[in-house]
N, C-alpha and C positions, 0 to 999 in steps of 0.2 A: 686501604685498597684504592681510595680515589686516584694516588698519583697514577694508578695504572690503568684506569678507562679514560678512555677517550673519544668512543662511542659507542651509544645503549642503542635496538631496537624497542619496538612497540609493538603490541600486535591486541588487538579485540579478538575474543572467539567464543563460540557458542552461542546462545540466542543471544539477541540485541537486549539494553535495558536502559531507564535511561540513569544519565549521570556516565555514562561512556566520553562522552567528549569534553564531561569535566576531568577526570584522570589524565585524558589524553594530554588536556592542557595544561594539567597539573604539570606532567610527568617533560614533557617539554620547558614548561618556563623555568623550574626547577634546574634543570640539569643544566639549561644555557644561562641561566641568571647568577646561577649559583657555583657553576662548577666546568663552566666554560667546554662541555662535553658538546659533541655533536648526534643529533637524534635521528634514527634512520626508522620512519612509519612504516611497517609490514600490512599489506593489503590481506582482508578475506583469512584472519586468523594464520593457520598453519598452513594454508593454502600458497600464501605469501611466500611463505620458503621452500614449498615446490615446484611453482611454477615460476618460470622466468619471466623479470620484466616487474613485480610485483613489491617493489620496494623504492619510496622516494623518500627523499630527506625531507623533515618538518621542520621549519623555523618559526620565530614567534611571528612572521608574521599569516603562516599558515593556520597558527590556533588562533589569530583573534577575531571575536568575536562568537567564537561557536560554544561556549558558556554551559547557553540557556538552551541550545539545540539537543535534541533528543536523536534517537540512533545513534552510529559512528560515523566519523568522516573516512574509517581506513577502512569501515565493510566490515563483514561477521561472516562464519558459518560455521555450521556443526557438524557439514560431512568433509569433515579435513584432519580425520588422525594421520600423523605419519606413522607410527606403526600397526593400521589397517586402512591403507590409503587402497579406495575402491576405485575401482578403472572399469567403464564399460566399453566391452570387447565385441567381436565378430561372434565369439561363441557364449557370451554373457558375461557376469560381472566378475574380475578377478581383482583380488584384494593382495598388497604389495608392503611388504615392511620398510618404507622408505626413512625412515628416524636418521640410520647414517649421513644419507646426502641431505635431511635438511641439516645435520650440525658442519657440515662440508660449507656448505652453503651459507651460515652463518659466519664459519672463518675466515672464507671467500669475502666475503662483504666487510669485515674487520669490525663485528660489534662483540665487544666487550661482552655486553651483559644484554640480557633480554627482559624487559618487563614485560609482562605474560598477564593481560586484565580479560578475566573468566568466571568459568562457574565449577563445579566439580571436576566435569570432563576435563576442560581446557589446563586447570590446574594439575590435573591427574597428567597429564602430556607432559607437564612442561617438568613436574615433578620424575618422571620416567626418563625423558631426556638430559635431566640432572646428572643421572647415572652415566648415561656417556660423554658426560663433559659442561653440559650450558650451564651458565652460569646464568641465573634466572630470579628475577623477584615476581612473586605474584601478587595481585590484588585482587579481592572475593567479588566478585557479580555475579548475582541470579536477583530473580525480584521475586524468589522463589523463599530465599531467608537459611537455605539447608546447609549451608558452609557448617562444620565444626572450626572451633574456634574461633570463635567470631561472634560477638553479641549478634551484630547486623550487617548485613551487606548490603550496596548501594543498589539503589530501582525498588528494593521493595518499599520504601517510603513513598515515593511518587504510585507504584501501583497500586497498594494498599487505601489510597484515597483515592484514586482512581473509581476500585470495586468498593468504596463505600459510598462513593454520589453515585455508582448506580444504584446499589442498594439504596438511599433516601429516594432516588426515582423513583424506586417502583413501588414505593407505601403508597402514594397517590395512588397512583393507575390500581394497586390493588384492592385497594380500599373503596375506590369508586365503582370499582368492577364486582366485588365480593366475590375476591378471587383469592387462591393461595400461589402465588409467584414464587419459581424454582428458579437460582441465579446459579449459576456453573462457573466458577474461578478457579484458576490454572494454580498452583505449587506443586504439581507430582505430586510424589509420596508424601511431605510434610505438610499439617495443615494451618501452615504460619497466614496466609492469607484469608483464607475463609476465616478461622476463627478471628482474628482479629477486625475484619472486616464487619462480620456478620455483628459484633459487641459493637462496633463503635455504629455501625448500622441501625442498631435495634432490629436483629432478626430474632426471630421466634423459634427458629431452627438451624441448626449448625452440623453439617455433617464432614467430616474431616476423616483423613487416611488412619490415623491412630485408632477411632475409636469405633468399630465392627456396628452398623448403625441395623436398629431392628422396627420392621417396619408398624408393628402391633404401637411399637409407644410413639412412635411420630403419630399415628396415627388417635391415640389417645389425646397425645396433644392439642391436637387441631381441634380435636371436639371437646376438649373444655372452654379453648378459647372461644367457639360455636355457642357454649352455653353459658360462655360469662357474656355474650352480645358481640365479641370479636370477630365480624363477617370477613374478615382474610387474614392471612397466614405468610411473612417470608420467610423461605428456606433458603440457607443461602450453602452449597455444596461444592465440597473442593471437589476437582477433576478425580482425583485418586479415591474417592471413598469408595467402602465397600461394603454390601450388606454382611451379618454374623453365617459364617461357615461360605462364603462367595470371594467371589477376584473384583478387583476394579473392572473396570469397564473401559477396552479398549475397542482405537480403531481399525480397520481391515491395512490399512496402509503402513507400514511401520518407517521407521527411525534409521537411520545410514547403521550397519553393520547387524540390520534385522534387528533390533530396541524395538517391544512394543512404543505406539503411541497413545499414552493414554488421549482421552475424548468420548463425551457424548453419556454420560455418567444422569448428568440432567435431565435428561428426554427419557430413560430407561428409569430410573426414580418418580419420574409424573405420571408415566402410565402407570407404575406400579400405584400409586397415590388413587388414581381416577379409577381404576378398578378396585382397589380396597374399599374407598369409601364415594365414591361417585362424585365429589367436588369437581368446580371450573378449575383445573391447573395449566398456568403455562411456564415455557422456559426462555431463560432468557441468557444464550452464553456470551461470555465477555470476552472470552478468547486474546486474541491479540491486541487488543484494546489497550489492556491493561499493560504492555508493553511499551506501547508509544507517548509521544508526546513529548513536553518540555519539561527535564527535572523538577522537584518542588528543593526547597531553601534547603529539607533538610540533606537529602540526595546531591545538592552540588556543593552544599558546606564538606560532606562527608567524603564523595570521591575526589575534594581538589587536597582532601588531607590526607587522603588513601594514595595519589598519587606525590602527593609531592614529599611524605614521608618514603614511601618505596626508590625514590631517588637517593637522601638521605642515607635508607639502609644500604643501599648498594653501595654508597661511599664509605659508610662504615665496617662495608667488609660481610655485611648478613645477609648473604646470596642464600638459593635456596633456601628463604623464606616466605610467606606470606606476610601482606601489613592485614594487623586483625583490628578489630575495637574491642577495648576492655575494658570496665569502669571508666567510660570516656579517655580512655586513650588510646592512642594507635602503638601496639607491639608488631614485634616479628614474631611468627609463628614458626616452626621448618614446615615445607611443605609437606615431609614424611607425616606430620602428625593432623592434616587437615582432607587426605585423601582415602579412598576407599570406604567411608563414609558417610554418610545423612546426618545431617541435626534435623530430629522430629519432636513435635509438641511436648513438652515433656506432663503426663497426667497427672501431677503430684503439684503442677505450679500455681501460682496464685491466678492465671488467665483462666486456667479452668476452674478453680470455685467463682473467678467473678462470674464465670458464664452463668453456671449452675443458680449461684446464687441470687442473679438479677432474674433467674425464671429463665432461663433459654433453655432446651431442651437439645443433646448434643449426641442425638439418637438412640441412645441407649439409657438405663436405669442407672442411678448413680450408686449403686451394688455393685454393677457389669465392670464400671467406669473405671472402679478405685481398684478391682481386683484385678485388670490389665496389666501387666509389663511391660512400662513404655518400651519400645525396641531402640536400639542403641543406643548411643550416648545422646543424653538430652540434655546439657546442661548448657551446652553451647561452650562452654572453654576447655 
């Protein structure tokens, strides 16, 4: 299929992470080093291919230097579906199925193929717009970890250490304080962050979306370690957790096409804590934190091989694909097989008895634990 591109787009969409402007430069020196193709940068995700004015060409001399830089250089968003593209009007908000004119709009422009670097959503679009024609590679970002098929996806390395020197912060301050520290980190629904954070943390408590967290044995917890001489406590809690027969914990503002937003899951878990058992708790959410900054080694090794393989398969003809990682290597996945979706924790894996077994306590009784049905597919491929 190479002989017949001649120029790919690009496009970031959905939350930022970093290792974005690794792929970008992947995906650029790749196609002009290698295959003499011409690269047209799409601004603000799919926003880029609705509004006009929102598309420049990128040369190598446009990616250098940006590596180690975090965010994207072409911009990001998550309120830019084209088929529930929101418009606010004289009489409120009216939502428009614009998909045709951006693939109009991509003929227009004369790009062969689209690399399409996202997270569920953004994949779910470009996978949808497959159907009426685009000819697309995608590459998995979230720092979120919930791609199926996919060992890993790029950002969650860098945030993952991110939310674990907080976590080593606040052993001091807790410890000097004899206090029990509540940490709130972001995954939605999968608890690929917390729990890995909270182990490589040494937290004491781990609360994650999978597993219905009951407040009777956190609370037991806390007061053994009280009576082995343990004067504090960290709990370190993904945004999605939820207590047994309860919802997550959202906020009043929601997500472009009315998406709850999960938030604040933290603050609602401490009061409950400070009223069970009267302890000093405070919280501390890391929010967007954990999004930013400069990739770590493993995050730019990974997306300049996620991007410069997605060049590759596009020359090889495996359009609607994803590039995945698998036993250390980078495959194509079809998009068909990585959308509609979640990879969540799976309870049967070795992270969870490490937890169990090094004493972390993961809200619930390890009866509750093992008798769970992880939900969906957990295995990751």
């Amino acid at each position: 299929m190479s002989t017949s591109i001649r120029r790919i787009g690009v496009l970031t969409g959905g939350g930022d992470a970093p290792g974005l402007n690794a792929v970008i430069r992947a995906v650029v020196k790749t196609a002009i080093n290698e295959y003499g193709w011409e690269v047209l940068g799409i601004e603000d995700g799919f926003e880029g291919l609705i509004q006009p004015g929102r598309v420049r060409p990128l040369t190598l001399d446009d990616v250098r230097g940006i590596l180690p830089r975090g965010g994207t250089i072409l911009g990001t968003t998550n309120r830019a579906n084209p088929f529930a593209y929101e418009v606010k009007t004289s009489t409120g908000v009216q939502t428009y199925d614009l998909s045709g004119d951006v693939i109009r709009h991509i003929q227009v422009l004369g790009i062969d193929l689209l690399v399409v670097i996202g997270g569920a959503g953004t994949l779910r679009i470009a996978h949808d717009l497959s159907k009426k024609g685009l000819l697309a590679i995608g590459v998995p970002k979230t720092i979120d970890n919930d791609i199926l098929n996919t060992a890993l996806t790029f950002g969650f390395d860098t945030a993952l250490n991110t939310a674990m020197d907080a976590v080593d912060r606040l052993h001091t301050t807790a410890e000097s304080h004899h206090r029990v520290m509540v940490v709130e980190l972001m995954g939605r629904d999968a608890g690929w962050i917390a729990l890995e954070a909270g182990i490589a943390g040494g937290a004491d408590v781990i609360l994650i979306p999978e597993i219905p967290y009951d407040l009777d044995v956190i609370v037991d917890k806390i007061k053994a370690r009280s009576q082995r001489g343990a004067k504090f406590s960290i709990i370190v809690v993904a945004e999605g957790a939820r207590p047994v027969g309860g919802e997550a914990t959202y906020q009043a503002q929601r997500d472009p096409g009315g998406v709850k937003r999960l938030g604040g899951v933290g603050e609602v878990f401490a009061q409950q804590l400070r009223e069970c058992c009267g302890v000093d708790t405070r919280v501390t959410v890391l929010g967007h934190l954990q999004r930013g900054g400069s990739p770590s080694a493993f995050d730019r090794l990974l997306a300049s091989r996620y991007g410069t393989m997605a060049v590759h398969f596009a020359a090889q003809g495996k359009v609607n694909h994803m590039v995945a990682l698998r036993c250390d290597e980078i495959i194509a996945v079809p998009l068909s097989e990585v959308t509609g979706q979640q990879k969540y924790v799976p309870l049967n894996s070795d992270m969870i008895l490490t937890a169990l077994s090094l004493g972390i306590s993961l809200g619930n009784t390890r009866q509750f634990i093992e008798g769970i049905q992880s939900p969906g597919d957990t295995d990751g491929h």
